[in-house]
C-alpha atoms as one frame of an Amber mdcrd trajectory, in Angstrom:
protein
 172.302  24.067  36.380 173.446  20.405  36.909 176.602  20.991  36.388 177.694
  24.339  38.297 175.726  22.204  41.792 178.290  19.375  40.756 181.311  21.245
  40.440 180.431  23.361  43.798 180.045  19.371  45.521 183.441  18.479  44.092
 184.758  21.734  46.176 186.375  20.797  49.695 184.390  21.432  52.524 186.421
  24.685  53.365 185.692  26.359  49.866 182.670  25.447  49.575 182.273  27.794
  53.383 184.059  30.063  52.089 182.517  30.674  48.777 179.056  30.249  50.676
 180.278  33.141  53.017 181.882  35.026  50.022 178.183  34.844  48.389 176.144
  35.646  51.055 178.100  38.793  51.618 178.364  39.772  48.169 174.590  39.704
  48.163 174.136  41.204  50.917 176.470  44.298  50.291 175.018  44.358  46.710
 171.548  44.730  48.042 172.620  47.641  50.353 174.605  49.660  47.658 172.038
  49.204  45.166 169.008  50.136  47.852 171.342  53.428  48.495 171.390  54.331
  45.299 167.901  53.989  44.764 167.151  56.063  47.723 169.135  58.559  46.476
 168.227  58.599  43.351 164.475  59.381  44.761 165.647  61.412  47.261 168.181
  64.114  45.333 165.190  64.981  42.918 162.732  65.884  45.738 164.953  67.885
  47.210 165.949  69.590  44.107 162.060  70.510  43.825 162.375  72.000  47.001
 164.787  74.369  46.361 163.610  75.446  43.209 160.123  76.120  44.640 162.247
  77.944  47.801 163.970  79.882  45.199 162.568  82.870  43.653 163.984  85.212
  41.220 164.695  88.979  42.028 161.930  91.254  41.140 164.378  93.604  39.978
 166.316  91.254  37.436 162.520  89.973  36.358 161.924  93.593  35.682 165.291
  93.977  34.093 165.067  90.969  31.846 161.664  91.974  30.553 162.538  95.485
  29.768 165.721  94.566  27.971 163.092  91.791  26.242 160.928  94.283  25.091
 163.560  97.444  24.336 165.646  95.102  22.336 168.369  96.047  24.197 171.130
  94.150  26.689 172.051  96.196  29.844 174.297  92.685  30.577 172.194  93.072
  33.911 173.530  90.101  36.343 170.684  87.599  36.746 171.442  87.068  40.575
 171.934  83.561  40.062 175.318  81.673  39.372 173.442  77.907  39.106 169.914
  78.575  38.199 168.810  79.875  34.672 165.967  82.473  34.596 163.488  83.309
  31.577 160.296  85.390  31.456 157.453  83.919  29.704 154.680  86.319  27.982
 151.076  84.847  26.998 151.869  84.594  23.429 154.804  82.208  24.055 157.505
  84.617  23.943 160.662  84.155  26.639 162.905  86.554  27.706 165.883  85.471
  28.758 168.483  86.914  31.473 171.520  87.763  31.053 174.241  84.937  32.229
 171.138  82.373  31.612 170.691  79.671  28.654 167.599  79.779  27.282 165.238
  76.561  27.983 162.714  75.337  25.837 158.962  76.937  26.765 156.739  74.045
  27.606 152.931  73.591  27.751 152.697  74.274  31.136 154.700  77.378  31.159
 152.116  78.556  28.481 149.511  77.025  30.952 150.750  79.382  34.166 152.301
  82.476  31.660 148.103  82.311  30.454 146.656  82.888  33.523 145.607  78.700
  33.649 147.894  77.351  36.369 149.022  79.361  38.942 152.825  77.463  39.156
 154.333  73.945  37.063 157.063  72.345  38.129 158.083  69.819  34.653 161.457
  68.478  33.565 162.758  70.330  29.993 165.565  71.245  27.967 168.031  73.795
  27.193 168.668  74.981  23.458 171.651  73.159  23.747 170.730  69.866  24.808
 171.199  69.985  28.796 168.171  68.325  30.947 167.011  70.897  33.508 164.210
  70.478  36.244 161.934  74.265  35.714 160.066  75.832  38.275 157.286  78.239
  36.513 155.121  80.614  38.469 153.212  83.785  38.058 154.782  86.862  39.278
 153.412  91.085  39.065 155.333  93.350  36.622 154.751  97.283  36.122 153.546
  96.140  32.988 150.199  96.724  31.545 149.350  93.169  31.958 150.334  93.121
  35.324 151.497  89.879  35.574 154.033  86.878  33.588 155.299  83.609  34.317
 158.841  83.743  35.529 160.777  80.281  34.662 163.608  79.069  37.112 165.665
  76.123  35.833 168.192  73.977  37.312 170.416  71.416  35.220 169.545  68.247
  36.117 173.730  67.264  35.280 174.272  67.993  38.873 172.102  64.905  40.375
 173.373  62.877  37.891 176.915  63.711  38.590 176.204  63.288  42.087 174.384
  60.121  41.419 177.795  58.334  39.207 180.115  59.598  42.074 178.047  57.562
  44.527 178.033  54.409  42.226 181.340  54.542  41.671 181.745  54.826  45.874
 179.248  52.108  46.273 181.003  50.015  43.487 184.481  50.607  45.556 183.059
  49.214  48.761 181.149  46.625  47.815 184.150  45.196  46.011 186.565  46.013
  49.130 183.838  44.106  51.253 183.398  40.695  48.720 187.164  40.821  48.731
 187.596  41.040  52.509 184.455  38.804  52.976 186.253  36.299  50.895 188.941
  36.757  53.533 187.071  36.121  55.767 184.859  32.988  54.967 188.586  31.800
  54.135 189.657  32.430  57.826 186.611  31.244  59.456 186.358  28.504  57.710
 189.678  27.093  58.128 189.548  27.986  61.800 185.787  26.349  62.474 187.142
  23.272  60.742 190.090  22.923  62.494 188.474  20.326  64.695 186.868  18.632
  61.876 190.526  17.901  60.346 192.058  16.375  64.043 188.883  14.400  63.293
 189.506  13.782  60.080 193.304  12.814  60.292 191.871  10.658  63.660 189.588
   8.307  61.517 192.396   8.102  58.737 195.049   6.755  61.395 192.847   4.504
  62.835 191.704   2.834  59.313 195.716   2.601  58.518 196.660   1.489  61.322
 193.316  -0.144  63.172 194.394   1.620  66.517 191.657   1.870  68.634 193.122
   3.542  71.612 193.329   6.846  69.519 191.164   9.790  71.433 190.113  13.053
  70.484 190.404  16.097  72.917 186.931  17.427  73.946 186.769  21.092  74.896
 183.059  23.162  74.346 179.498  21.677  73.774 178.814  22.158  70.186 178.522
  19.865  67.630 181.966  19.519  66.671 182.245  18.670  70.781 179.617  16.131
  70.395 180.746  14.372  67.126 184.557  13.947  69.105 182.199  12.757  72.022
 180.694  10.234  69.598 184.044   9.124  68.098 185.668   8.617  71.248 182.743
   6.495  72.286 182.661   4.538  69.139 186.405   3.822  69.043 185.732   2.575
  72.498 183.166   0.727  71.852 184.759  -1.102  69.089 188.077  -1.386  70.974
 185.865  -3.008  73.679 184.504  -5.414  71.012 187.863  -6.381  70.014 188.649
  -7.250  72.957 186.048  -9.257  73.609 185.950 -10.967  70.694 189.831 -11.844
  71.174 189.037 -13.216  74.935 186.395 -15.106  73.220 188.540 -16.729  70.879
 191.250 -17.660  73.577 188.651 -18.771  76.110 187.168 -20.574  73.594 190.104
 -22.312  72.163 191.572 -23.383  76.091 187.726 -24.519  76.799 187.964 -26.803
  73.559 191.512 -27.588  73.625 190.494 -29.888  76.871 187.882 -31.842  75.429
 189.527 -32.416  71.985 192.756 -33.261  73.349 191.058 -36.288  75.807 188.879
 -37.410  72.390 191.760 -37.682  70.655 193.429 -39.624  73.098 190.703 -41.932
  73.087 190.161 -42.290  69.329 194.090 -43.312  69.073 193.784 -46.016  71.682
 190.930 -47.197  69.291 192.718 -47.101  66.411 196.274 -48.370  67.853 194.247
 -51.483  69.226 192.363 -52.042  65.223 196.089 -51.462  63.967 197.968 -54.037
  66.036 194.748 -56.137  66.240 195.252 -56.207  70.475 191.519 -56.152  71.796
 190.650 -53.543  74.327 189.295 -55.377  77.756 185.829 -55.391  77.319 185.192
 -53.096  80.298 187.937 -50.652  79.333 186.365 -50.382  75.874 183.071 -49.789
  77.186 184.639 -46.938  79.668 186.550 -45.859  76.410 183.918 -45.484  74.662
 181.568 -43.759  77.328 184.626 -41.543  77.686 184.302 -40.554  73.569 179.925
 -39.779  73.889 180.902 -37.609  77.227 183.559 -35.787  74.967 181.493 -35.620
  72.435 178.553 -34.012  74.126 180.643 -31.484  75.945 182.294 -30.808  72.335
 178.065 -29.855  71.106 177.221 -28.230  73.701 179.864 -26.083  74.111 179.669
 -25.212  70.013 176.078 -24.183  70.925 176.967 -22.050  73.494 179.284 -20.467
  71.478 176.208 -20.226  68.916 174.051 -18.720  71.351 177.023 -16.074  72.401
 177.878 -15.196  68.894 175.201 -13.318  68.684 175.147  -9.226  68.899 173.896
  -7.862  72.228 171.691  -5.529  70.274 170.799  -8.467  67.921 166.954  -9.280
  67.834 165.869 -11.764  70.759 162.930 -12.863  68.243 159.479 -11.774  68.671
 158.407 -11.022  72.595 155.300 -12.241  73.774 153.041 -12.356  76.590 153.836
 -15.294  78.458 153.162 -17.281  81.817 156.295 -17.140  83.478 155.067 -19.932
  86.009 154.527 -21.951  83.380 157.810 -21.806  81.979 159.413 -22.745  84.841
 157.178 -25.486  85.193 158.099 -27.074  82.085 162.126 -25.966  83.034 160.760
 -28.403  86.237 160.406 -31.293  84.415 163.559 -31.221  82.683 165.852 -30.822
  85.902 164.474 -33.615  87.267 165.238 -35.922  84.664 169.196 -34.550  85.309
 168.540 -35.336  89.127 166.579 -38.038  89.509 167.718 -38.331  93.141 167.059
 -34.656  94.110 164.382 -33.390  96.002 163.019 -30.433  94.120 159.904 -28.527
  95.238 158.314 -25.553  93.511 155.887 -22.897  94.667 154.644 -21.153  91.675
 152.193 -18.349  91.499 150.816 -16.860  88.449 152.832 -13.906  87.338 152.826
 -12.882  83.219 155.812 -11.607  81.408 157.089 -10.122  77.998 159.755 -12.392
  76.764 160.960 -14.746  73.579 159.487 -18.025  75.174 162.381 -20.483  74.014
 165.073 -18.189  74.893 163.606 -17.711  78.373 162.982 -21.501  78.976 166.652
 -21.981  77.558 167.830 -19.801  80.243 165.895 -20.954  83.423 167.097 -24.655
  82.680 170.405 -23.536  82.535 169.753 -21.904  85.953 167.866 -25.278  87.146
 171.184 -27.093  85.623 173.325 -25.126  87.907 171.363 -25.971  91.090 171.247
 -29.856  90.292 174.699 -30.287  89.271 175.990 -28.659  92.782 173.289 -29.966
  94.986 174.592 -33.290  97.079 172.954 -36.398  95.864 170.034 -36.921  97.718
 169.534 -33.660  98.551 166.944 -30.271  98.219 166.224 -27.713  95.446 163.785
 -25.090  96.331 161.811 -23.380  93.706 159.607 -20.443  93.875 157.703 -17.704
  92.002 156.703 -15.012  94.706 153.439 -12.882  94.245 155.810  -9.706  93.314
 157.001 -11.710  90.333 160.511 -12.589  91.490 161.944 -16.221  90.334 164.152
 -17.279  93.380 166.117 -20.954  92.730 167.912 -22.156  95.880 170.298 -25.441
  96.433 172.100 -26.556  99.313 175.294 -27.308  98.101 178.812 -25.586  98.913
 177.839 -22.328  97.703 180.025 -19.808  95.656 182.475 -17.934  98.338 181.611
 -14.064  98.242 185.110 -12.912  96.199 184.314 -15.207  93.311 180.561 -13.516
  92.972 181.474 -10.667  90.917 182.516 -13.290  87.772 180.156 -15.975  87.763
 178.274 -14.150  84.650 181.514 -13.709  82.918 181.938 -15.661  79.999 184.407
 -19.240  80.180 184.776 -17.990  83.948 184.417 -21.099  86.049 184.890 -21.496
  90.054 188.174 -23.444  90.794 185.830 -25.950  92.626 183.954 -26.655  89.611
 186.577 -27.230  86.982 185.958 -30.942  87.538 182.239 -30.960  86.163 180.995
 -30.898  82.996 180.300 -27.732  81.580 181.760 -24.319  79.198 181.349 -21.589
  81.709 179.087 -19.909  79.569 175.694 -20.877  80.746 175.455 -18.062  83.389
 176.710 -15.454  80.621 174.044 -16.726  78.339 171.264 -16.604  81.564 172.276
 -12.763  82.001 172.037 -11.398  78.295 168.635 -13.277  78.042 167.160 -11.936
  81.422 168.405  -8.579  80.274 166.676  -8.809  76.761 163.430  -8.871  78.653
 164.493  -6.008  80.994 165.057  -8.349  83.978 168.221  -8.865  86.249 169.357
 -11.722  87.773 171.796 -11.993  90.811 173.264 -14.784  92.835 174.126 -14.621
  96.679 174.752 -17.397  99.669 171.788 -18.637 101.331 171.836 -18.225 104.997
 172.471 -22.058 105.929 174.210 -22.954 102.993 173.721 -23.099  98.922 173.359
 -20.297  96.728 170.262 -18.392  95.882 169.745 -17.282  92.420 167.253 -14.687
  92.135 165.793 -13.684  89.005 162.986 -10.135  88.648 161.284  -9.772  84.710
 158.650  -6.593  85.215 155.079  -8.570  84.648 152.046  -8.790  85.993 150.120
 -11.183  88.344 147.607 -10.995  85.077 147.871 -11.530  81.384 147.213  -7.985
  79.822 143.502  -7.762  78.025 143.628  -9.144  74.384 143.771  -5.957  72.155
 141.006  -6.799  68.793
């Protein structure tokens, strides 16, 4: 059985439809011809019954037969009948036969009826030459002294059967005219319904020779062959999307480290020039030299971390989320901005509000926020900081702001405002601020404040109260 199923899975796709549809019809068809016959085959005996018990010999030939019977003569008297034989049955067994009949072997029950016992039989039998006939026996008055004899009328049961081959032999004919044009026809249908599936087919094939992602499939209907073409479009897309990323990655991410590597390697051959030709650096020019090589150095970090952080899927796993106190969090974000601006002023208004989030990856990202405020706040100047009762994180600073056009790309990744290509940083800390806030089903958005600064305002869906502890 093994093998046959492995075979049939080593068809293609279109003969195995076909053959499916071939089958089903074939069964199908079979089943009908075969419940015909049956019916038939029930049916054509019944209603030879019924005529043979609506037929009933002449009196005149029954008379005829048994005279000639008992004279020993043959008057050649027609028996009426052209298709049904017709015999006379006495109590002791003896027939008379009529003329143009074949005698048919007396059963028990015409003995039974010719006696007086049953009044009529109806019985299968033979003729003395071999040929199956269906008899009809009842009783039936003479002007005899007896008065009465059973009168036998037989029908050869060659006629049903006949009838019965001719209608195999149809059924047989159509049956095998409908496989054949079923086969046809799973053949048609099946190359037509998978039509699509080959543009499909030959779709995927070009784009894993050639890795072209632009390909597109035409979309006409809303079945599934509609929604798998929906589903490649959207994954070739997708991934042609991706790749695109990924390449802007890699060329933002080579110009971003092409800056910092180029000045350390500046610096590095001034060192080395001065060990080779044994001139000393000035003492204060080796000290900025050097400071120069750390700053490089801990641009070159954290922009690899960054780069870390961003190499990771959207869809990839934040780490486990947790109930946690957002105030507190930014809190502890608090502390670590003001080391980076000692001389700011930076207030905070906190009220409790609880939220579901990956605690290090949501402290990460509010000190990157707090990072952005201190670095382009004036020294000496304000930071305000507040969690409001509905929840929503609001950073302000009151420095030059970001000018409205340059708004839509501030979460972009390596995108960095012309006015702040001078400061340390990647241009990915916003990008990395965005994907986090959205991992916790937040948003975050940044707009001018109304005398100045920017406002960055970040909503996470919480609560003003830690959920009950489940046992």
């Amino acid at each position: 059985m093994t093998g046959p199923i492995r075979r049939f899975q080593s068809l293609p796709l279109r003969s195995r439809l076909a053959l499916l549809v071939t089958t089903a019809v074939a069964v199908a068809v079979a089943a009908v011809a075969v419940t015909c016959w049956l019916l038939t085959r029930t049916q054509l005996p019944s209603e030879l019954d019924t005529s043979l018990q609506n037929t009933s010999a002449p009196a005149t030939t029954v008379q005829n037969t048994f005279n000639n019977c008992v004279n020993g003569t043959d008057t050649g008297t027609p028996s009426g009948s052209n298709f049904a034989y017709i015999q006379v049955i006495l109590a002791d067994g003896t027939r008379c036969v009529a003329s143009d009949s074949e005698p048919v072997t007396v059963q028990q029950e015409d003995l039974a009826v010719a006696n007086g016992t049953e009044h009529q039989s109806l019985h299968d039998s033979t003729t003395e030459s071999g040929t199956p006939v269906r008899v009809f026996t009842q009783r039936q008055v003479l002007r005899i002294p007896a008065g009465e004899v059973a009168v036998s009328v037989a029908r050869p049961l060659t006629e049903i059967n006949s009838s019965l081959n001719r209608l195999a032999l149809l059924l047989t004919a159509v049956a095998g005219i409908g496989v054949i044009g079923a086969g046809a026809a799973g053949l048609w249908v099946a190359r037509a319904g998978l039509r699509p599936v080959d543009g499909l087919t030959r779709a995927v094939e070009h784009v894993a020779r050639t890795e072209d992602l632009t390909v597109r499939i035409p979309v006409a209907g809303e079945d599934e062959i509609a929604r798998l073409s929906r589903s490649f479009n959207s994954m070739t897309a997708a991934l042609a999307s991706s790749r695109d990323r990924q390449s802007q990655l890699i060329a933002d991410a080579g110009h971003e480290l092409r800056t910092p590597l180029t000045s350390l390697r500046t610096n590095v051959e001034l060192l080395a020039r001065s060990e080779e030709t044994g001139r000393a650096i000035p003492p204060d020019d080796r000290r900025a030299l050097m400071a120069s090589v750390k700053a490089q150095m801990t641009e070159l970090a954290a922009l690899i971390g960054d780069l870390q952080e961003l190499s990771r899927p959207d869809a990839a796993d934040p780490g486990p989320l947790q109930v946690v106190a957002l105030h507190d969090i930014v809190d502890s974000a608090l502390e670590r901005a003001r080391l980076r601006g000692p001389d700011l002023t930076i207030s905070a208004d906190l009220r409790p509000w609880y939220v579901r989030a990956e605690p290090a990856a949501l402290e990460r990202a509010l000190v990157n926020v707090l990072d952005n405020a201190v670095k382009f706040s004036p020294p000496g100047g304000t930071v305000e900081v507040a969690v409001a009762e509905g929840g929503e994180l609001t950073v302000r600073d009151h420095g030059p702001g970001i000018p409205a056009d340059e708004l839509p790309y501030v979460f972009e990744r390596f995108w960095r405002s012309p006015s702040a290509r001078a400061l340390p940083g990647s241009g990915l800390g916003l990008s990395i601020v965005a994907r986090t806030i959205q991992q916790t089903g937040g948003r975050i958005t940044l707009h001018p404040a109304p005398e100045g600064g920017t406002v960055a305002s970040i909503r996470i869906p919480g609560a003003p109260t830690p959920p009950p502890e489940t046992p």
